[in-house]
N, C-alpha and C positions, 0 to 999 in steps of 0.2 A: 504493500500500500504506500508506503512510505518513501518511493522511488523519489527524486529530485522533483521530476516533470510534474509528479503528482504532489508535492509536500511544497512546490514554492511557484506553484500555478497562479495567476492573477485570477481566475476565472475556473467557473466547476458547472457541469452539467449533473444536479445532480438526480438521482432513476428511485423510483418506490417500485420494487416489482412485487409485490402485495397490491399494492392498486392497480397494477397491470394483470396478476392473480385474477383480482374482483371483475376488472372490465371483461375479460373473455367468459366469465363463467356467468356474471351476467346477460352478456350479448347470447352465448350460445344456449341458455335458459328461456330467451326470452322468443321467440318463434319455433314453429316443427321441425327445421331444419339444421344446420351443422354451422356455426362458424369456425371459417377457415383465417388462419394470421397470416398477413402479408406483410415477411419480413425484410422484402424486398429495401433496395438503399441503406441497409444494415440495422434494418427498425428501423428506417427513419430518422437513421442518425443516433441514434438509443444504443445500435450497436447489435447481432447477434447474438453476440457473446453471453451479454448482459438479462436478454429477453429471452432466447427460447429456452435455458432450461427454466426458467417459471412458468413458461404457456405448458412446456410437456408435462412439468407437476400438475399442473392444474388440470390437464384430463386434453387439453390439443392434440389434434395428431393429424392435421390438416395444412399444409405451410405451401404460403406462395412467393415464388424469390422472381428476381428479374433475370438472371443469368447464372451461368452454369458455377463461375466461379464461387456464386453467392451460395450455391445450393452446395458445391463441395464443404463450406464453412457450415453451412447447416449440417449435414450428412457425419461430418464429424461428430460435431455435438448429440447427436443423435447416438452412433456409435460408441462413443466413450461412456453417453450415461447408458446403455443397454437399453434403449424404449424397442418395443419390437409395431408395426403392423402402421408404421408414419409415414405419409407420403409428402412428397414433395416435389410440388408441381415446377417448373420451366418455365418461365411468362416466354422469354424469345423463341423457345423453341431450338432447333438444330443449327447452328449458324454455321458448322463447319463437318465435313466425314470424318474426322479427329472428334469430334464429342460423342460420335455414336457409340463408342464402346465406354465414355467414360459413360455417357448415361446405364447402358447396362451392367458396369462393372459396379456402380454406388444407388442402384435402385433408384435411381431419378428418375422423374415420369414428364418426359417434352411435352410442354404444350405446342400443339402444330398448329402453325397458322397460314401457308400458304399449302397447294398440291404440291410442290415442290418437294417442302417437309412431308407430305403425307406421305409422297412416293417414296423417298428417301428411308422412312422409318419401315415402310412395308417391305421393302426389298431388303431392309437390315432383317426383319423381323424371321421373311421367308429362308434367311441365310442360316439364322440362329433355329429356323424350325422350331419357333416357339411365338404368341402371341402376346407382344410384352405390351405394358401399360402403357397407356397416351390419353392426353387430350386434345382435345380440338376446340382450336376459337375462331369463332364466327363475326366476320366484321359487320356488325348490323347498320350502320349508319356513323361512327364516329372518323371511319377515313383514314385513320395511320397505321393501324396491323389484324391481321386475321386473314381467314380466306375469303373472298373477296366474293361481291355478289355473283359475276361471272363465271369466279368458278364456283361456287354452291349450284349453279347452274350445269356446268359440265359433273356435279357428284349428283344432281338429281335426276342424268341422262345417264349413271353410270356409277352403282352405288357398289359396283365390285371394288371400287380403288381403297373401299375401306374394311372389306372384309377378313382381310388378313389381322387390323387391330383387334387389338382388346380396349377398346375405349374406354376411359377409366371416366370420364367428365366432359361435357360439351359447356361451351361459357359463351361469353360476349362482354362488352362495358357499356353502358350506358353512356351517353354525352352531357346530361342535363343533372343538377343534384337536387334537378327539384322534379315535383308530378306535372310532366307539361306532356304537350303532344306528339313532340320527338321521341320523350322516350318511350310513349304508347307507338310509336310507330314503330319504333327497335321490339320493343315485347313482343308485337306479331306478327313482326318479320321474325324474332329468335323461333317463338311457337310453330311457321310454319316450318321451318327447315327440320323441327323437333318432329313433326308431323309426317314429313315427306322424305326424310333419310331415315325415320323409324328408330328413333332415338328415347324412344319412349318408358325405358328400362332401364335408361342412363343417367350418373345424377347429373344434376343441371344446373347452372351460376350465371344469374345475370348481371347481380348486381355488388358493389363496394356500401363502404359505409352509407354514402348519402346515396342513393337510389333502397338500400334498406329503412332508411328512416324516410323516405320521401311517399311509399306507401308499400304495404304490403304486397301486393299484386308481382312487386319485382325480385322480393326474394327468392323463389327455389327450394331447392335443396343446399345450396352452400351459398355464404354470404364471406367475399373475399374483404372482413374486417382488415383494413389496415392503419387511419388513423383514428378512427372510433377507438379501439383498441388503448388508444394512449392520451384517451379524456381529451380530443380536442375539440373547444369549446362550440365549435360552429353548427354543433346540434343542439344547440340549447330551446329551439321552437318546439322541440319536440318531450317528452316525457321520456326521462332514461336517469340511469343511476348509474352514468359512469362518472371516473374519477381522475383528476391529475395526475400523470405519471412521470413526473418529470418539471423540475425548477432551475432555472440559468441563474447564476448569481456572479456579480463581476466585483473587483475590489476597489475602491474611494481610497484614490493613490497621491488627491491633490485635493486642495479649499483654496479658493480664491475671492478674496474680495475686491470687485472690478468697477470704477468709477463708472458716473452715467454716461453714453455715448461709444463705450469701447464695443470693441466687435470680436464677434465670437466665431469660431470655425473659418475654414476654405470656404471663400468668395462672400465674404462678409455677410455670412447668410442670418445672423443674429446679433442686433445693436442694445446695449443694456439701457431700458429707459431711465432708470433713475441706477444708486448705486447697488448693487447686488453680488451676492454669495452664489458662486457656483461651482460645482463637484465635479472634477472630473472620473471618469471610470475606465478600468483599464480591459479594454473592451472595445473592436470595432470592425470591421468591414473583415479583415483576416482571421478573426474568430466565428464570420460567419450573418454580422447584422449587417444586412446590404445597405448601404447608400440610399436607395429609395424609401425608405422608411422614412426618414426625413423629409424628402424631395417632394415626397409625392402628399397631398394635402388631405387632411382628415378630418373628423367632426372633432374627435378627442385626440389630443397629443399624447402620442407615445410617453409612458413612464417607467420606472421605475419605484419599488417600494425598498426603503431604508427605517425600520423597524414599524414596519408595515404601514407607514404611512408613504402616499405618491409623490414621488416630485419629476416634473416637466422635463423630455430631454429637450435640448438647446442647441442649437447651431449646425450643423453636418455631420454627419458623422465621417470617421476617419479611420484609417488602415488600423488603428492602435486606441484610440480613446472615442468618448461618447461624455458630451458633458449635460450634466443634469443640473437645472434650480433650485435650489436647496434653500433658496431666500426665507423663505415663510419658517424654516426651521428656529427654534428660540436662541439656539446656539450653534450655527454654522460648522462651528470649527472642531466641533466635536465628533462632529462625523469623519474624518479621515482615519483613515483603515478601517472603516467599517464595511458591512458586504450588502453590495443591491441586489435584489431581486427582481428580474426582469419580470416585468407582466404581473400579476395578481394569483390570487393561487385558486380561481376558476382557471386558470389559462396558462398553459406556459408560457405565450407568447401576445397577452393581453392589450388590444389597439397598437400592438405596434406593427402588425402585418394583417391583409387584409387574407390571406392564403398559408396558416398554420406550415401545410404539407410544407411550401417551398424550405421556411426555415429553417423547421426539425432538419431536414437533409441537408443544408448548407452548413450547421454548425461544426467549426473546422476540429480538425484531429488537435490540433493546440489546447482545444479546452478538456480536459481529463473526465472522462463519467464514472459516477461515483454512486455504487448501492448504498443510500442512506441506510439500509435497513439493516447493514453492518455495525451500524452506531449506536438507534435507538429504536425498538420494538416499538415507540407510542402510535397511535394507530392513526394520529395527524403529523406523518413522520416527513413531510414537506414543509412543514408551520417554521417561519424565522426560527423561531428558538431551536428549534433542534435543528435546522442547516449550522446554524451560528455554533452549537457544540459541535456538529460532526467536523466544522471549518478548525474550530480549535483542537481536534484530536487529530487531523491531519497534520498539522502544525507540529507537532510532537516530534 
């Protein structure tokens, strides 16, 4: 734990995986169907490591990566704890005649998305004289991967090219994360292909977090949870009981008391009206908070919480710092070396991004993740106070 990178880090990503525990067993509780984790982009930046073996305690045995190398890191983890009967799907599919054997040599199951891959894996399949697991994704309407309507048309003239599989799962994605008319139009376009290649005995995924919370009708049999999974706030219109799994916290490295008129940040993007106190935090664009957060204009300015009270970020941000308003604080200067908390603790990432997902996956490998739940069992084990002991026992 106590490695350098980690004991004199400006900045800590830190994980409850007890709340990430809670989210899956609740999601998978709560309709007929299976939720599957998509740990693709490494959790979302969480890390594999760190998440699947709590999704496999917790009763998962459904995982979706994006690429082969992701699923090798998964497949390990798998093997070393001994889970037996885990699958784990492929989102690209085959990209090269070199993965064909790793996918059958570590029980990885391709999802195919053009005939290309179909043929590819059926002609492996015929070689190996065996019918190995696949799935098949259908590009119903969003345009960038699956097999394409043309060809769903050459397999509904021609439904030998899939006999050879053993089909493990038919999918598709939705476009919209809401209940509009595209995605009724994708639902029965997916139904007739389901209808017409006779897929009827196969399980079936249409939908991710928001097309599950957007209405019933789009789940299936498998819901490809990926950032539901890690309490991201943007399902709040909806009734659910999941949880934060995960808090950024940066360190107050500076105080500065700056006469009225001085200027703040690259391209003098903030002028002090009167005289004022402000924090800088060592934290910026190369740990992963883009630039546009600032840039781009909001109803409520991005903040930060410093013993859970908000204060205003300030001026541009930068490769390295992020300064905050601390004016309204009774005693400014009190606060250096103290630790902020990005966002609120509904949110990891609270008004300061309009799109959660992008964030999670941008936060850079510089910031170190850390299972709070090393620390302190208390069951609000993201609450300041216990971040602020876990910070002091890294310290150590």
């Amino acid at each position: 734990m106590n490695d350098y990178k980690t004991k004199y880090a400006s900045n800590y990503l830190f994980i409850d995986t007890d709340a990430l525990s809670h989210n899956w067993t609740w999601l998978n509780n709560s309709f007929n169907g299976t939720a599957g984790a998509v740990i693709k982009a490494s959790s979302y930046g969480l890390y594999i490591k760190n998440t699947m073996p709590t999704l496999l305690k917790s009763g998962c045995r459904i995982f979706f990566v994006a690429s082969i190398v992701e699923a090798l890191e998964a497949i390990q983890i798998v093997v070393s704890l001994r889970y037996e009967d885990v699958k784990i799907y492929v989102l690209n599919g085959i990209l090269s005649e070199q993965e064909l054997d790793i996918f059958y040599e570590n029980n990885l199951i391709p999802i195919l998305n053009t005939l290309s891959q179909i043929s590819s894996w059926n002609e492996y399949c015929q070689n190996k004289n065996e019918k190995l697991p696949c799935g098949i994704h259908f590009d119903t309407g969003i345009g960038r991967y699956g097999v394409s309507p043309n060809e769903v048309k050459e397999l509904y003239q021609d439904r030998s090219l899939l006999d050879d599989l053993n089909i493990d799962i038919v999918m598709s994605h939705l476009s919209f994360a809401s209940n509009n008319k595209k995605n009724d139009e994708q639902k029965a376009y997916f139904d007739e292909i389901i209808e017409k290649l006779n897929f009827h005995n196969i399980t079936k995924s249409l939908s991710a977090t928001d097309g599950y919370f957007a209405d019933d009708k789009y789940r299936y049999d498998v819901v490809r949870f990926g950032i539901g999974l890690y309490g991201f706030n943007g399902v709040d219109n909806h009734d659910h009981d999941l949880k934060v799994v995960a808090r950024l916290v940066s360190k107050v490295i500076a105080i500065k008391n700056l006469p009225q008129g001085y200027t703040v940040g690259y391209n003098d993007t903030y002028t002090t009206p009167k005289d004022e106190y402000l924090a800088t935090i060592a934290m910026g664009y190369a740990d992963g908070m883009m630039r546009e957060i600032y840039d781009k204009p909001q109803k409520i300015a991005p903040f930060a919480l410093i013993h859970n009270k908000p204060y205003k970020i300030t001026g541009r941000i930068s490769m390295d710092y992020i300064v905050l308003n601390v004016d309204q604080h009774h005693d400014p200067e009190k606060l250096l070396n103290e630790w902020a908390c990005i966002g609120d603790q509904n949110s990891l990432l609270s008004n300061w991004v309009n799109n959660e997902r992008q964030l999670y996956c941008t936060i850079s490998t510089r910031v170190p993740r850390i299972n709070i739940g090393n620390f302190n069992p208390d069951k609000e084990k993201l609450s300041y106070k216990n971040i602020k002991e876990a910070l002091i026992s890294i310290a150590k």
